[in-house]
C-alpha positions as CSV (number, residue, x, y, z in Angstrom):
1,X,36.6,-22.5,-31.3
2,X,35.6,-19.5,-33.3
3,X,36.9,-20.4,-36.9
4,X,33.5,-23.5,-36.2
5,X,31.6,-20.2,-36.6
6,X,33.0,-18.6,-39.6
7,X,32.4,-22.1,-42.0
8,X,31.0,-21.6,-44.9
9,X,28.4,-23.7,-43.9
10,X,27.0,-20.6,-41.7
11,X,27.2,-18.7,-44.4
12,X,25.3,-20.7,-47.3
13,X,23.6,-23.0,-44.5
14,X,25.0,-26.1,-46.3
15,X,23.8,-27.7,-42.5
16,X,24.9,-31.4,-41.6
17,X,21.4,-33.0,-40.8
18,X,23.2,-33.5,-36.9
19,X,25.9,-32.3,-34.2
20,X,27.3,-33.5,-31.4
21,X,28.4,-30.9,-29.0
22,X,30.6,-31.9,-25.9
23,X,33.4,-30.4,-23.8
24,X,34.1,-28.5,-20.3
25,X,32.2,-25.9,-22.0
26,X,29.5,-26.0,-24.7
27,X,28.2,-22.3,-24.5
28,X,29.5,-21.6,-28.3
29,X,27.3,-24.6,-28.9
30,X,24.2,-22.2,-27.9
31,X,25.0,-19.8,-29.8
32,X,25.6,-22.0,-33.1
33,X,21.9,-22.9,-32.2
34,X,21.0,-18.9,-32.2
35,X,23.3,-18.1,-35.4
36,X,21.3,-20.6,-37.4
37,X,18.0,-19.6,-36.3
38,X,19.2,-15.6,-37.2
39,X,21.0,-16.8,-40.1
40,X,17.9,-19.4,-41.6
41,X,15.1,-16.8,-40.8
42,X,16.8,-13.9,-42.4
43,X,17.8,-15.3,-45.9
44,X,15.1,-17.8,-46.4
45,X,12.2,-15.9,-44.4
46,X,11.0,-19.1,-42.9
47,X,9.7,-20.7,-39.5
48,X,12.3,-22.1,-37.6
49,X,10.6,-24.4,-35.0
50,X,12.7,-25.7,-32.1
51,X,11.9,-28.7,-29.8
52,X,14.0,-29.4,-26.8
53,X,14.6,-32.7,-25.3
54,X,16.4,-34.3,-21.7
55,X,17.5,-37.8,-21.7
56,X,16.8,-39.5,-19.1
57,X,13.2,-37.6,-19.0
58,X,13.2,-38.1,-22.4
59,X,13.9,-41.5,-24.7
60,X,16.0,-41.8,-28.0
61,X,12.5,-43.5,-29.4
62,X,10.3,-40.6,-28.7
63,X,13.1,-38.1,-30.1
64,X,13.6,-40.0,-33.2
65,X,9.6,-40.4,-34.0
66,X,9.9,-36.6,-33.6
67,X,12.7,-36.0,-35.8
68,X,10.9,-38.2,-38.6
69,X,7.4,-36.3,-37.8
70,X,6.9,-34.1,-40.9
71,X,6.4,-30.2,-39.3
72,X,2.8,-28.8,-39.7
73,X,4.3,-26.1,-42.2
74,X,6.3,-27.9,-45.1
75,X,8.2,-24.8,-45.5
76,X,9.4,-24.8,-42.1
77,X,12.6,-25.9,-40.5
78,X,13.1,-27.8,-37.3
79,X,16.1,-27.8,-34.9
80,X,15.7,-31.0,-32.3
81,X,17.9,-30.1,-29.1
82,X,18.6,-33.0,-27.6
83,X,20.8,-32.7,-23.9
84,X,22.8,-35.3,-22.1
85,X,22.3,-34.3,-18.5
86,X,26.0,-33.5,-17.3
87,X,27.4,-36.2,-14.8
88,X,27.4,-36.0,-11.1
89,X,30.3,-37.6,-10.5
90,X,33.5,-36.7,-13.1
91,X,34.8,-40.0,-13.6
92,X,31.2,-41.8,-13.7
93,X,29.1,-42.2,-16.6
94,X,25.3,-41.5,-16.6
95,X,23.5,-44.2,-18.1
96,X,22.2,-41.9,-20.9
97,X,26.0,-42.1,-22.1
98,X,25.5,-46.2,-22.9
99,X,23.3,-46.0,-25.4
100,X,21.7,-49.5,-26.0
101,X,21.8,-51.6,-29.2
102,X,18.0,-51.0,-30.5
103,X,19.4,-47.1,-29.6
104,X,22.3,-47.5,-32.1
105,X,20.4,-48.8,-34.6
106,X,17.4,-46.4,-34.3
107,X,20.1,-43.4,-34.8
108,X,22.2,-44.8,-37.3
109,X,19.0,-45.4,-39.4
110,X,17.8,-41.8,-39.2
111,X,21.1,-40.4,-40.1
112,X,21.6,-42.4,-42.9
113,X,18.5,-41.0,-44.3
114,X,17.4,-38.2,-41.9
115,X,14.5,-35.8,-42.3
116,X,14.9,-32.5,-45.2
117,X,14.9,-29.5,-42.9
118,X,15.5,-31.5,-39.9
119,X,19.2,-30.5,-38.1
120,X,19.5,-32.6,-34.6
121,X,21.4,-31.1,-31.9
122,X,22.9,-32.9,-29.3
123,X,24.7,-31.1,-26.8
124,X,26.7,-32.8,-23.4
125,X,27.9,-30.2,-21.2
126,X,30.8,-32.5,-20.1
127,X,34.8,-33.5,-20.7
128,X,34.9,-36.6,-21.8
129,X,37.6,-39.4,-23.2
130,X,38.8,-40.5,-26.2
131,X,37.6,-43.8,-25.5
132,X,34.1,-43.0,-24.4
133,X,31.5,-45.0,-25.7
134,X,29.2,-42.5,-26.6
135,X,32.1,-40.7,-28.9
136,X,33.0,-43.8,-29.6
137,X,30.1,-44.3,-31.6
138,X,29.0,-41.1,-32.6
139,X,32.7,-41.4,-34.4
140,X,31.9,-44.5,-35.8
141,X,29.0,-42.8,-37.8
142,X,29.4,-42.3,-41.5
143,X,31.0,-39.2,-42.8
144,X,28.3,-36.5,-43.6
145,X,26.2,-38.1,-41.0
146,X,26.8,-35.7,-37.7
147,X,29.3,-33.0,-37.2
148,X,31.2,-33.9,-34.0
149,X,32.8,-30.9,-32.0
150,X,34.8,-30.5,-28.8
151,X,34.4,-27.2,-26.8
152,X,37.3,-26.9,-23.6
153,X,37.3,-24.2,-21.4
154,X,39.0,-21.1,-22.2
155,X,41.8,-20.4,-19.9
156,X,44.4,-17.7,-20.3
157,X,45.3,-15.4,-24.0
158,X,42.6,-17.7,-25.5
159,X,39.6,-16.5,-22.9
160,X,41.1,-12.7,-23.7
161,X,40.8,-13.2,-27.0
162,X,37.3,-14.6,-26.9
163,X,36.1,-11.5,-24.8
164,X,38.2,-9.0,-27.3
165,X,36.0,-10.4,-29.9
166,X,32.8,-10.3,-28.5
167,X,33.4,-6.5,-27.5
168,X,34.5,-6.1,-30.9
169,X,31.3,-7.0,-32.1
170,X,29.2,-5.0,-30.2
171,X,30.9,-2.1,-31.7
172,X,33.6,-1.8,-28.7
173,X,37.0,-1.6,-27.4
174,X,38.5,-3.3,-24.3
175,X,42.2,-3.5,-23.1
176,X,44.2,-6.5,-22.0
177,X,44.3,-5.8,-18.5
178,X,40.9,-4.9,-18.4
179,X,39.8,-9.0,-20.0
180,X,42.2,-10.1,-16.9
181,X,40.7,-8.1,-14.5
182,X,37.0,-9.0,-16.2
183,X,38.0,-12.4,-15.6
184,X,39.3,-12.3,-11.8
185,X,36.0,-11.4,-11.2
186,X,33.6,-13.0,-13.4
187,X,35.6,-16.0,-13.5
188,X,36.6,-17.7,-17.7
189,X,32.6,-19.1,-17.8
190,X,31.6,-17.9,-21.4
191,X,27.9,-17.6,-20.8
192,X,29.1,-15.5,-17.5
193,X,31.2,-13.6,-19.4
194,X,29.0,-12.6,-22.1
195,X,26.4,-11.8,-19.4
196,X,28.5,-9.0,-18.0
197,X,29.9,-8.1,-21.5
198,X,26.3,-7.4,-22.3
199,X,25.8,-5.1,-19.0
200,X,29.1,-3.4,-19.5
201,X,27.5,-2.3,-23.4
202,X,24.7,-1.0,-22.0
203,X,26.3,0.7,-19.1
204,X,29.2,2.6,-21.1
205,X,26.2,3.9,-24.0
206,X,27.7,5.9,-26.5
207,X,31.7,5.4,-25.3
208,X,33.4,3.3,-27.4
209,X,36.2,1.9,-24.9
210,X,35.0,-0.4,-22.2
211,X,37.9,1.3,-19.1
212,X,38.5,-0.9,-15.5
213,X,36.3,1.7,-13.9
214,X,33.9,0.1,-15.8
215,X,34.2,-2.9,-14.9
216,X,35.0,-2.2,-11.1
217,X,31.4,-0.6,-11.2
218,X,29.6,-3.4,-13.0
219,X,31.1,-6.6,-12.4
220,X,32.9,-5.9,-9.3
221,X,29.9,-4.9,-7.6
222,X,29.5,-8.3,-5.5
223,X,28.6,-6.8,-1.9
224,X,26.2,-8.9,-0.2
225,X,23.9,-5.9,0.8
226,X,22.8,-4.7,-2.7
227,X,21.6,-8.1,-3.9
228,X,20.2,-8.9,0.1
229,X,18.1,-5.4,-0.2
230,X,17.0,-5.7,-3.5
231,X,15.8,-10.0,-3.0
232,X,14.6,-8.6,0.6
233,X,12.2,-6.3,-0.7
234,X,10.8,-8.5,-3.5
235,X,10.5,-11.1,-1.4
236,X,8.4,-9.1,1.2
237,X,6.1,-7.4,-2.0
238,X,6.1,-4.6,0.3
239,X,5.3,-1.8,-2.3
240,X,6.3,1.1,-0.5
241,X,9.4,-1.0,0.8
242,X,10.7,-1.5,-2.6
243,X,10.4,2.0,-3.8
244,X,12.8,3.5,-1.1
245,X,15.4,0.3,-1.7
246,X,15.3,1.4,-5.5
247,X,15.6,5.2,-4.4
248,X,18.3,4.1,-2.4
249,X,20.6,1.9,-4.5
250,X,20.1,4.1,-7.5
251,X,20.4,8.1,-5.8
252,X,22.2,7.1,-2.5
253,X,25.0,4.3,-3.2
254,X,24.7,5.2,-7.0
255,X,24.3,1.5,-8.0
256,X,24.2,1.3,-12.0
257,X,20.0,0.3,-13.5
258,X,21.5,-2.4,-15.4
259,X,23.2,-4.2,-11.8
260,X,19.8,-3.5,-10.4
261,X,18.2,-5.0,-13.7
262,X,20.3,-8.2,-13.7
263,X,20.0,-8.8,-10.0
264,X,15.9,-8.4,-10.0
265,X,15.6,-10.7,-13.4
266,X,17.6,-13.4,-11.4
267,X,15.3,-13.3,-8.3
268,X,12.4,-14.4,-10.6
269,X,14.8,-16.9,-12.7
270,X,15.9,-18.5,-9.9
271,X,11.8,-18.7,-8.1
272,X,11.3,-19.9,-11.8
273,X,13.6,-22.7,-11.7
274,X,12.2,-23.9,-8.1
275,X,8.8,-24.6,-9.6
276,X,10.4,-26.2,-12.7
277,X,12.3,-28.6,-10.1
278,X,9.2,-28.8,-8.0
279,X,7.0,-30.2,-10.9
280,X,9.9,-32.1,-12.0
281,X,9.9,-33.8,-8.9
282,X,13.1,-35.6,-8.9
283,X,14.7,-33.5,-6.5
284,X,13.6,-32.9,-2.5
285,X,13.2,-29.2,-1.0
286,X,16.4,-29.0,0.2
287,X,18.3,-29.9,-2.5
288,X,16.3,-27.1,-4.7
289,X,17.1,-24.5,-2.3
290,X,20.6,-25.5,-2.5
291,X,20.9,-25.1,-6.3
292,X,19.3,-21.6,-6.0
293,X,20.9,-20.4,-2.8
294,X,24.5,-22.5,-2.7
295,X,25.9,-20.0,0.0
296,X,23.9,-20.2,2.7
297,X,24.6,-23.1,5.1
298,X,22.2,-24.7,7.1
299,X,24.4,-23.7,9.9
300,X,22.7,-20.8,10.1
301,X,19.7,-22.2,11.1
302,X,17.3,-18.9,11.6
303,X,18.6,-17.5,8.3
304,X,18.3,-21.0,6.3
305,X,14.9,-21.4,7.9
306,X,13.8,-18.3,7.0
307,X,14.9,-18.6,3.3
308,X,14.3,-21.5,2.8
309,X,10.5,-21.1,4.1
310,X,10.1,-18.3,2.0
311,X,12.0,-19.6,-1.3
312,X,9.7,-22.5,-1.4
313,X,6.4,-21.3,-0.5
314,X,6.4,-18.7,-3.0
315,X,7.6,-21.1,-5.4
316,X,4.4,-23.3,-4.7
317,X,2.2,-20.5,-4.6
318,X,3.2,-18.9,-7.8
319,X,1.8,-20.4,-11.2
320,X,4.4,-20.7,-13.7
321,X,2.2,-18.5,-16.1
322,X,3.1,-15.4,-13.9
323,X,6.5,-16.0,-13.2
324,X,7.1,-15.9,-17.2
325,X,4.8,-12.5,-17.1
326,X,7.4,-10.9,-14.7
327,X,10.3,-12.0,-16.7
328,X,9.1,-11.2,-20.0
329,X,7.9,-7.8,-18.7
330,X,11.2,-7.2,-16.9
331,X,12.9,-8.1,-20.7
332,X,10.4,-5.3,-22.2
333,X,11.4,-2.5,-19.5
334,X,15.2,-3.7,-20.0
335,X,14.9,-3.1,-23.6
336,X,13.3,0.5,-23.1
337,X,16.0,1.6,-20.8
338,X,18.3,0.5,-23.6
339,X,16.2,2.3,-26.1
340,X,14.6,5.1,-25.0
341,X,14.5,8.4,-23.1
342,X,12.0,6.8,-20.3
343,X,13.1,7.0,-16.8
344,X,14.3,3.8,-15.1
345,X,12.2,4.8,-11.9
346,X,8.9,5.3,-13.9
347,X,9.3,2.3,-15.2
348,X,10.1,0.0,-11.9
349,X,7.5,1.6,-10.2
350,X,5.0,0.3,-12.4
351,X,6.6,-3.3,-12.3
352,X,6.8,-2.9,-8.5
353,X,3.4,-1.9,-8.3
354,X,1.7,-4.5,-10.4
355,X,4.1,-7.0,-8.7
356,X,3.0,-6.4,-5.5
357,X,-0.6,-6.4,-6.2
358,X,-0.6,-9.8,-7.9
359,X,2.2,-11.9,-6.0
360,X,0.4,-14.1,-3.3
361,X,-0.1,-13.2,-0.3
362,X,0.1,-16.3,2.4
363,X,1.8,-15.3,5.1
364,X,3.1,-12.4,3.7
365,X,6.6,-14.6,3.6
366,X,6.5,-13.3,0.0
């Protein structure tokens, strides 16, 4: 998996003009997107424009009149992200995965003469056979046409070595039993995985060796009452509320900022993601709130009620315009904790503060 990324075609960005990305897990497929936007704007100095695209929301038609769509800025280049929604049941195909005749054709006859600084990315988070149709013709494709690449999950030495590496880059040391222990409690998912790698940098500063006390504190932080105070006292936008949850996570059960950090960013990801689904409209209540909040059964009525109630309501209250506000502002006071001498609490109580004052009131469910 990671020899893909040390090609020479990284390197000189001798780019195929397409890829096909598929396996149990395409993660390294994202960041091959990111390492071509890092490596394309920092030897050539030029816009890279990105356009993302869902089939079945999406058709091959309207992605292929894109991709042959000259960009505004001749000098710029243009990555077309095209996913293959992943299946609901493992042994059934989605439609999107037959692609019909005119389809075929309309794809072969871009690739065989596709757009200059056009690369098409198509990306299917799913295992799938030898014999399937859509490999089946994405094989059948002339050579030089579109770079075809299977991603499997990483079990075992191979998911040890994969976090080894990506300590290792970050300028880092981490020992065997510490990736195994890493592991038992993130689980072998590499966008998880790098996730906590990421926290476990910031947390261990100037050290180079990333210890099992480390990750005991970090990742093995996963009792319910932290992330039930923290999401409580967002959820309530009680100012004065928050401030003594912060006090007390940080001073009294000397929770970590960057656990803290993560678990306030993914309150306002996953309240994010409701309104996306919302507008979306493809998907009822119920099933929304069960993609946000898996473990909470509806057994437990009063609680599921209660969540539920306030999940959704602050989703529909919320414009989308301020739920990107809060996350980019909680990306800006991530990167200053990482940065700079300014203190943690300063700079939550600010975000708390303006949070509070803006987030809708109705009910006060939220």
């Amino acid at each position: 998996m990671d020899s893909f990324f040390e090609k020479d075609e990284l390197r000189g960005f001798d780019l195929d003009p397409a890829y096909f990305f598929y396996g149990g897990d395409i993660y390294p497929a994202f960041k091959f997107i990111e390492k071509i936007k890092e490596g394309l704007s920092s030897s050539e100095q030029k816009e890279i424009v990105t356009e993302k695209y869902e089939l079945g929301t999406d058709s091959w038609a309207d992605i292929i009149d894109s991709a042959r769509t000259l960009p505004l800025i001749s000098s710029s280049y243009r990555l077309i992200q095209v996913e293959i929604p992943p299946r609901r049941k493992q042994n059934v195909p989605r439609k999107e995965e037959k692609l019909t005749s005119n389809e075929q054709k309309a794809l072969r006859s871009y690739l065989s003469s596709p757009s200059e600084k056009t690369i098409l990315i198509i990306i299917f988070n799913q295992s799938i056979k030898r014999n399937s149709p859509l490999l089946k013709y994405f094989q059948s494709l002339a050579e030089g046409c579109i770079h075809i690449k299977e991603f499997n999950l990483l079990k075992g030495k191979r998911v040890f070595g994969w976090i080894k590496k990506q300590v290792h880059e970050e300028g880092k040391k981490i020992d065997q039993y510490s990736c195994v222990r890493l592991v038992e409690l993130v689980g072998n998912d590499l966008r998880r995985l790098n996730n906590e790698i990421s926290k476990l940098v910031t947390f261990v500063g100037e050290r180079k060796v990333i210890q099992i006390e480390d990750i005991e504190l970090i990742s093995g932080w996963v009792k319910p009452f932290i992330e039930w105070e923290i999401i409580n006292s967002l959820e309530e936008a009680d100012y004065k509320k928050c401030l003594v949850t912060l006090d007390k996570l940080v001073e009294k059960e000397n929770i970590p900022p960057v656990v803290i950090m993560d678990k306030i960013s993914s309150f306002f990801n996953d309240i994010l993601l409701v309104k996306l689904r919302l507008i979306e409209g493809r998907k009822d209540k119920k099933s929304i709130f069960k993609e946000v909040k898996p473990f909470i059964p509806r057994k437990f009525k009063g609680l599921y009620q209660n969540k539920f109630a306030q999940i959704i309501e602050f989703a529909e209250q919320i414009s989308i315009q301020d739920l990107r506000y809060y996350i980019e502002q909680l990306k800006d006071i991530d990167s200053k904790i990482k940065s700079t001498g300014l203190s943690f609490h300063e700079l939550m109580d600010g975000f708390l503060f303006d949070y509070c004052k803006r987030k809708p009131d109705k009910k006060r469910l939220l």
